[in-house]
N, C-alpha and C positions, 0 to 999 in steps of 0.2 A: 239470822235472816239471810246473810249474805251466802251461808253456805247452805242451806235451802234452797235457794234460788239455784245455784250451781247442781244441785242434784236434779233439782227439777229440770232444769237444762239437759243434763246427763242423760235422764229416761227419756225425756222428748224423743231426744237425737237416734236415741237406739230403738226406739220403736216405731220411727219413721223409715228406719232403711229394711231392704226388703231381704230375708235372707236365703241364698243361693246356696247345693253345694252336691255334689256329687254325691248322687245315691249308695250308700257304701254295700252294696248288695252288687255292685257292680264291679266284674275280673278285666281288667284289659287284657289281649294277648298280641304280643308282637308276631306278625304273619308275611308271608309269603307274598311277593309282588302279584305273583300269581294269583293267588286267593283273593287279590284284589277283583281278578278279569271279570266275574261276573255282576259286577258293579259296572262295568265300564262297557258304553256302545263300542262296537266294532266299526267303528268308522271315525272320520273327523266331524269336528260339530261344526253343521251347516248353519247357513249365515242366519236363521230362522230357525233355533230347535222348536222339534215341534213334540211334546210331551204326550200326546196322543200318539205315538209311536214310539220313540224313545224310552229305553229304559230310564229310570230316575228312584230319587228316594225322597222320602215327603216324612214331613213331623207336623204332624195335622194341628195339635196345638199351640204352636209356636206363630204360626205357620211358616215354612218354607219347604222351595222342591230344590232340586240338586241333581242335575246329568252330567254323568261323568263320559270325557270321548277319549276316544283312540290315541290323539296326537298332543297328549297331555294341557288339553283344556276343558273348563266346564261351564255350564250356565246354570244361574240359578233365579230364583223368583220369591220374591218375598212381599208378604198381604202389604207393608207398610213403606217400602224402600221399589220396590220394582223390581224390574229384571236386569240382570247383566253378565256378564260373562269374568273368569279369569282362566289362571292355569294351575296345575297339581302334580305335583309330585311324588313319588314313594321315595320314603325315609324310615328307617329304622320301626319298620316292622305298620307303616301307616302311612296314610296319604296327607297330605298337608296342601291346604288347599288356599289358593289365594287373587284376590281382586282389589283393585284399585277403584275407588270412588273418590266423587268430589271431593267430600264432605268427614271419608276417614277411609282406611283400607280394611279390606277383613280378610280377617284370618282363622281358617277351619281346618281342626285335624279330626279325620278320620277314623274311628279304631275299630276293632273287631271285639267284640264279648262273647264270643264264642272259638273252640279254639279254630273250626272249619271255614268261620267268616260267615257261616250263615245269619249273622247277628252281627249289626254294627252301629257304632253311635257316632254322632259328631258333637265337637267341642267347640268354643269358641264364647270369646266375651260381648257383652253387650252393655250398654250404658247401666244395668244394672247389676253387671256382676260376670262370673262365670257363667257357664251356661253346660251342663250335658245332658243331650236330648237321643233320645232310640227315634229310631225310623224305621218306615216300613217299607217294602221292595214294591213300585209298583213296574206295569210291564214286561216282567222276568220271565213269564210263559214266552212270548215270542219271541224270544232269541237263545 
């Protein structure tokens, strides 16, 4: 009885948690700072981005947006947390992207899956796990 009970414990537990993991269809490619630039506005981000101009990248299902600026900072927007800003980096072949909040800090690395950068994903955990999401380029015609 006792070790029924333990098993039955067992499956609860593992079929309660949700499970996460990198799409294994997916190449990372460590890239060029440069191949980063068309990701990034040509300017410093103003004290208001305004995403209706600004280039950004958006994962519609997650939901979150992400503009990247000039003077190695970025804002972002998210359905459940809000807006806010931090700053990024390039490192070994990616961006590594970072903000300070109340409540926890986050931390996003950027990669390319394509070798030209025309394809990029971001990483980062979430109270439920890893996380690797594609994004799509929005406002890239106008600049």
């Amino acid at each position: 009885m006792r070790l029924s009970s333990l098993y039955l414990l067992f499956f609860v537990c593992i079929s309660c948690q949700e499970i996460t993991q990198t799409p294994s269809d997916l190449k990372f490619y460590p890239i060029k700072k440069e191949s980063f630039s068309q990701y990034i506005n040509d300017k410093k981000m103003p004290s208001k981005p305004n995403l209706n101009e600004d280039k950004y990248i958006i994962n519609r299902d997650y939901p979150i947006e992400i503009s990247l600026y000039n003077n190695g900072t970025w804002y972002y927007n998210l359905d459940n947390l809000g807006e806010g800003k931090g700053t990024w980096v390039y490192k070994n072949g990616r961006l590594e992207l970072f903000a300070q909040r109340d409540l926890f800090d986050m931390y996003i690395d950027v990669q390319a899956i394509k070798e030209d950068a025309s394809e990029i994903i971001i990483q980062f955990s979430d109270r439920f796990g890893p996380r690797t999401l594609k994004v799509e380029k929005r406002n890239f015609q106008v600049h």
